[in-house]
N, C-alpha and C positions, 0 to 999 in steps of 0.2 A: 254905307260905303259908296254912296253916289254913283249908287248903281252900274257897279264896276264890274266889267268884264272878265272875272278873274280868269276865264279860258279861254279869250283871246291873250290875255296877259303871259300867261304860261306858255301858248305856243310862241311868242313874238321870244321871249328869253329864249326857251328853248332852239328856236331855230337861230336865232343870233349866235350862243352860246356852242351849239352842240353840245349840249351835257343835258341829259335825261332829267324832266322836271316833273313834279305830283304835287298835288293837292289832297289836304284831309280834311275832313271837316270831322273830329273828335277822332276816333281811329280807322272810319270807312272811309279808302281810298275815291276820289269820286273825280280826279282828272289825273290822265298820266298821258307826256308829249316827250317822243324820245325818236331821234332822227336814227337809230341803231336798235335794231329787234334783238332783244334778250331771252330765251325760254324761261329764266324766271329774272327777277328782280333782287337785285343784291343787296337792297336796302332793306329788307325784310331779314336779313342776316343780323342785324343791329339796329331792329326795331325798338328793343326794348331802351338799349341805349340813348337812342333818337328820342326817344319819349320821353325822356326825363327832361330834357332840355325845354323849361317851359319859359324862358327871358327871349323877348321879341326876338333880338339876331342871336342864333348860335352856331357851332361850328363842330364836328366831330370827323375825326382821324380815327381811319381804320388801323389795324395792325399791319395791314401792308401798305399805308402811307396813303389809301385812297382818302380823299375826303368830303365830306358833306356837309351843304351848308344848309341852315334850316330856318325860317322866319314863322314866328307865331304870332297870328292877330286874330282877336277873341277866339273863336274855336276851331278856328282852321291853323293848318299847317304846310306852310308850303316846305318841299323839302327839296331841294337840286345835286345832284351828284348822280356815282361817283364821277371825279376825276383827280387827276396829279398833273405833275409838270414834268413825271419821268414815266415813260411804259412800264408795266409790269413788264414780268418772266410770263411765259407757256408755262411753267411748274408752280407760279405762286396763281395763275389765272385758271388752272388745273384745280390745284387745292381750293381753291374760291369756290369754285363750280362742285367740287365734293363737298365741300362745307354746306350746301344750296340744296343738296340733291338731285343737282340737277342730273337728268339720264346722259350715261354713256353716250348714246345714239344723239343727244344736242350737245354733247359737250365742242365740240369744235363749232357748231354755231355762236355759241357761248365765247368762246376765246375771241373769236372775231368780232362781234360785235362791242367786246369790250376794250379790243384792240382800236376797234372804227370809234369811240369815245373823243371827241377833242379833249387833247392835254392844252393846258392853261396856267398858269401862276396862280397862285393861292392867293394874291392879290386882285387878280382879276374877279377872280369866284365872290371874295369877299365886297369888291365893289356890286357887283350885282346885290348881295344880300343888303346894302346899305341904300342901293336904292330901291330895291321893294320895300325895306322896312318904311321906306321915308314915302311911298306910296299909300301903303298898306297901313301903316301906325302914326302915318305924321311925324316922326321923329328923327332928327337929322343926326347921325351916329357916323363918325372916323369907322378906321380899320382897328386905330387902337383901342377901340370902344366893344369890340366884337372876342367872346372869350372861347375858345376852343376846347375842347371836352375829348378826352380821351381814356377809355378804360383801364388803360396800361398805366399813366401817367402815374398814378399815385400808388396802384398797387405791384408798380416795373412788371411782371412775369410771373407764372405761374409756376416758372422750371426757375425761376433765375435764384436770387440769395433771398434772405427773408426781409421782410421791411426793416427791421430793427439793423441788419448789417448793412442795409440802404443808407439806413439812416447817419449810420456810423460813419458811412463812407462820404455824406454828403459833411457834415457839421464839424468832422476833421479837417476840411478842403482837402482830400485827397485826389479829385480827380486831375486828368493832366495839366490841365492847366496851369493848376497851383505846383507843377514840376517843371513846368516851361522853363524855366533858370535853374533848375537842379537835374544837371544832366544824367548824374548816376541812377535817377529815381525815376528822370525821363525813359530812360534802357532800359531799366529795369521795364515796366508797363510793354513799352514797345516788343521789347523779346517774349514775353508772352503772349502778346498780341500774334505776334509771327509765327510762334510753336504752336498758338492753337491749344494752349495749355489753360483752361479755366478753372483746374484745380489749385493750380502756383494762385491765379488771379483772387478767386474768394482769399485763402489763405493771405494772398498780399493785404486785401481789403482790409481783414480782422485785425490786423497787425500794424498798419501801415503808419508812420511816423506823420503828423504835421508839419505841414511847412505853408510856406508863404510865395506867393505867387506874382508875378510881372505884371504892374498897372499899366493898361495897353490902351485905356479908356477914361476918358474925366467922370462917367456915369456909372453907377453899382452895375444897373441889369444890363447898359453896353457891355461892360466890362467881361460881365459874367456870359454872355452872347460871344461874344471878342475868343475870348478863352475857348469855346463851347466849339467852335470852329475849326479853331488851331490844332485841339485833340481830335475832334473826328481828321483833319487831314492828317495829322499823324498815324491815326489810327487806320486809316484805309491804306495809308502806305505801306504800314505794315503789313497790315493782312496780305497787300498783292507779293508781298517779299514770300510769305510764307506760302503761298500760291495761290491764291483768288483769286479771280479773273477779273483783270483792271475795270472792263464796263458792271460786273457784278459789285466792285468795289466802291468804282465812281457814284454809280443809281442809289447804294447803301448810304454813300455821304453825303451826295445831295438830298435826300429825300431825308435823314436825320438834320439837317442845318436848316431844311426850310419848315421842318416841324419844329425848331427851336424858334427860331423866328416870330413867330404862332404864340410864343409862350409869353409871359409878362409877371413870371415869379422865381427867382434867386433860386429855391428850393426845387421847382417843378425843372429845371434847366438843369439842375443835380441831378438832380432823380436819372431825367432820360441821358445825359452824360454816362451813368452808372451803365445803362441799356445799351447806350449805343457800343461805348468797350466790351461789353458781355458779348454782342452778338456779333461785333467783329471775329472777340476772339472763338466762338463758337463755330460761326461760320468756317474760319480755319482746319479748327481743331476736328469738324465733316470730312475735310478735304487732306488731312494729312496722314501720312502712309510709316509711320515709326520717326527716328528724331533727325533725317536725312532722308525724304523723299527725292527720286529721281525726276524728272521732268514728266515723263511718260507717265509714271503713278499719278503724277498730281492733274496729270491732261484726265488721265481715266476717271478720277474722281472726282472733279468737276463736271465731267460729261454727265456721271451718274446723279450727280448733285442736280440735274438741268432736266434729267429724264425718270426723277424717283416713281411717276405714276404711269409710267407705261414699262411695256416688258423688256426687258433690257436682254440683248447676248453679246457675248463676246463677238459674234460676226456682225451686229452693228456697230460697239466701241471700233472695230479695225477698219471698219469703211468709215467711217467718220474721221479717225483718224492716219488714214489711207496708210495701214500697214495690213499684212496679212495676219489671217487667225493664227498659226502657231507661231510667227515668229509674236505677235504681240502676247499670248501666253504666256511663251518663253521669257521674253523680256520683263514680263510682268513678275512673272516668279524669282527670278534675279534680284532684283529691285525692291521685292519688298517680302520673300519670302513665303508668302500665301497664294495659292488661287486663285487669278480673278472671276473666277463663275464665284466663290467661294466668299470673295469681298463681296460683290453685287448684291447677293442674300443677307449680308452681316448686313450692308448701309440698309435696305428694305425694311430688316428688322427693325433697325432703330428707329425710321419713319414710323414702324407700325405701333413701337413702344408707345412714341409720342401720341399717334393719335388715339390709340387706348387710354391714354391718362388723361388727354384734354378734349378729350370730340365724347360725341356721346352716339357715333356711328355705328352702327352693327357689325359685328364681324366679318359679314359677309359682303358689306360695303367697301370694310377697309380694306380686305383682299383683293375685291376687284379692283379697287382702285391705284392698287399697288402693283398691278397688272400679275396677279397671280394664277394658274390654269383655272383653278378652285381652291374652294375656302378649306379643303382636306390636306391640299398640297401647302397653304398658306401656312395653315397648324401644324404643317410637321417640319418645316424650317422654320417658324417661331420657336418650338418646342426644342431642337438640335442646339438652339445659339443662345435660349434664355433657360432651359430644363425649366418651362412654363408651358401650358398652350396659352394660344392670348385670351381666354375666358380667365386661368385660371390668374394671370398678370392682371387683367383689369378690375379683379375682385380683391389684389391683394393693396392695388394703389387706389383705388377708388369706392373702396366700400368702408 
């Protein structure tokens, strides 16, 4: 390698960049330059992922849109990330940092420094990886030459519908796009999107009629890109109708259109098409209070949606939302019929459901993380809202 400086090299990107850069040579870390202190390393979260990727340039998208770009020459590996072109949430930078293990006592070092990260275009990233490679490998590679790897992409989600009704739903063209001129099919999708309703939505999928879709582009994968757009902005609209909160709406559809971008196959642009209406309409269906939520229900549940790992009361939702505790109670009870200490613990649960079925966290992690006093107190409002404690729930979906 003509005696190449590969850790001057690394710091010059890294400090140009601001985005945290390593070197490996086979799996021993042996240079890491990052202008932001981490307690631990988030690329270690999807090492194994990162490992597979053995083509000079590669590229891999996290499930929260973070992404990393990776160049391989003979046994090294240079890897740079994360970053994106939209900030995370404090809730998804939260759960990051619980996915890591990172300690309580670093977690807010942790959110900062991932916060202090420079955001960039996915193009920018990718031009860096194109000129190490042409350093590094000799070989002069486009953007469109760089293939992007994501663990989701082909298998959508682990809660979402089964590959087979993925599949149904791509190879019908059901998704919006192919609705874009058929307006009663367009509404139909959209008012689910907005209810929050992902029972109606599978159900539509199984069933859903073929049609044929508006040429908006002289190219297949334009076309199919073209489309992929139109329905994420449909689709964010909706959701903000059904109450999501416009900047949580806007970050969900920029961050799905510049992972489509990313893509350069007909079917993988299906795929996450399918994803991206699921988690709209999921996201909703978090946030929604019976089939007429009041304003105030939908404020509270999004706050809670914002603050799921830390302890929530009813005398912060009313400072927050600068009303007093009993009148917000009151009002709360009007509105949707139940206690809000009472929802607070229902949304916790569900968190907790989830990460009993997909994390492989201990119990005692996911209580604290869930800002519970103790893991006693945790198991006996699991137990109240699922007639489970969460050992006996994680044995019945995971064993």
């Amino acid at each position: 390698m003509y005696n190449l400086d590969l850790h001057y090299l690394g710091t010059i990107i890294g400090n140009l960049s601001g985005v945290p850069i390593r070197l490996y040579d086979g799996e021993k870390l042996i240079f890491l330059h990052s202008l932001v202190s981490l307690p631990k390393d988030p690329v270690e979260l999807y090492r194994e992922d990162i490992w597979r990727i053995t083509e000079h340039v590669g590229y891999y998208v996290t499930q929260l849109f973070n992404y990393y770009g990776i160049v391989n020459f003979g046994t090294k590996k240079i890897i740079i990330g994360p970053t994106r072109q939209l900030g995370n949430t404090d809730q998804e930078l939260r759960e990051l940092a619980f996915r890591l293990d990172v300690s309580p006592y670093d977690t807010d070092e942790f959110l900062n420094g991932m916060k202090s990260i420079i955001r960039m275009p996915l193009e920018s990233i990718m031009q860096i990886l194109c000129t190490l490679n042409y350093i590094l490998n000799g070989e002069k590679l486009t953007l469109q030459d760089i293939a992007i790897y994501d663990s989701e992409q082909n298998l959508i989600s682990k809660d979402a519908l089964s590959r087979r009704e993925a599949q149904t739903y791509a190879t019908n063209n059901i998704p919006v796009q192919d609705i874009h001129n058929t307006f009663t099919l367009e509404q139909s999708i959209m008012t689910i999107v907005r209810k929050g309703d992902t029972a109606s939505l599978q159900a539509w999928i199984k069933s859903a009629p073929a049609v044929r879709g508006g040429i908006i582009a002289a190219e297949q994968l334009r076309q199919v890109k073209n489309t992929f757009i139109v329905s994420t902005t449909l689709a964010s609209r909706a959701a903000i109708r059904g109450g999501l909160e416009v900047d949580d709406a806007f970050n969900l559809s920029d961050a799905y259109i510049q992972k489509c971008e990313l893509l350069n196959s007909p079917d993988k642009i299906m795929n996450l098409q399918y994803h991206m209406i699921m988690e709209f309409t999921k996201r909703v269906e978090r946030i929604r209070l019976g089939s007429r939520p009041g304003k105030l229900a939908v404020d509270v549940a999004n706050y809670i949606q914002h603050h799921l790992s830390e302890p929530i009361t009813v005398e912060d939702i009313a400072k927050e939302l600068y009303l007093s505790r009993p009148y917000l109670s009151r009002k709360f009870i009007e509105e949707t019929g139940g206690s809000l200490t009472d929802f607070i613990l229902k949304e916790k649960t569900e968190e907790a459901k989830r990460l009993l079925r997909y994390s492989d966290k201990s119990l005692t992690a996911i209580s604290n993380y869930l800002g519970f006093s103790s893991q006693s107190h945790f198991s006996r409002v699991f137990k109240k809202y699922t007639q489970r404690t969460p050992g006996e729930y994680r044995d019945k979906y995971t064993g």
